[in-house]
N, C-alpha and C positions, 0 to 999 in steps of 0.2 A: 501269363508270364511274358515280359516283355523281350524281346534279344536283339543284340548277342550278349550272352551272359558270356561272364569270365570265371574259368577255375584255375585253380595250379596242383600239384603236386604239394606234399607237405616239403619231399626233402626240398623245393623249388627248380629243380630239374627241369621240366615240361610246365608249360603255360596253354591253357585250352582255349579259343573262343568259338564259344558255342554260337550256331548261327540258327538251328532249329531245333526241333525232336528230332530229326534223321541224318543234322548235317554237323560236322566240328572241325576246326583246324586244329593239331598239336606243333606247340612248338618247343622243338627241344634242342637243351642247352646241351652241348657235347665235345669235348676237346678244345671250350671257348669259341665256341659258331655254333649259332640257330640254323637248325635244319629245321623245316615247315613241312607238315605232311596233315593233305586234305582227307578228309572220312565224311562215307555217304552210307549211314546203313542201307542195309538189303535184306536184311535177314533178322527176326526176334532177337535174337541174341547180342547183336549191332543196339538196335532200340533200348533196349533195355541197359544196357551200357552207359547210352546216353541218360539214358531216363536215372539212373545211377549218379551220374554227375551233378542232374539240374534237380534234385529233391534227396538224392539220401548221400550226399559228398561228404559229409564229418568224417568218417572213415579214413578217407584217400584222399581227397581233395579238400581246397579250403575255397572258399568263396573269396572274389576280389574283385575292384572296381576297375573300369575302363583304365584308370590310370595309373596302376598300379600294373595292368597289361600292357600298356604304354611306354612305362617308364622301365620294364624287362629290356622290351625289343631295342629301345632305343643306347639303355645301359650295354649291352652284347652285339649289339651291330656291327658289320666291320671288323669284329677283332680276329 
């Protein structure tokens, strides 16, 4: 698998970009401002989260392309 993969939330709230198996930024939409908060697993439970996002996301997340993660941050920026 190649990275960074891109997820989002379905309500589209949060936007993920996955940088590894251990490593993710979430970005969430909240009161109209992107707050950005880094995650490093450490612990199975971390991993498996992740590993959650990048093979079993139908669930909770939706799969999306760089540009469509792009075109969030850029759409919420500033406001």
């Amino acid at each position: 698998m190649d990275f960074p993969q891109y997820r989002r939330y379905k309500n589209g709230k949060s936007y993920f970009e996955i940088f590894s198996a251990e490593e993710f930024a979430e970005y969430q939409l909240q009161f109209g401002n992107i707050s950005k908060h880094e995650f490093k697993a450490k612990i199975l439970p971390d991993r498996n989260y992740i590993a959650d996002m990048l093979y079993e996301y139908e669930t909770h997340w939706e799969k999306i392309e760089k540009e469509d993660f792009l075109e969030f941050l850029e759409k919420n920026a500033g406001k």
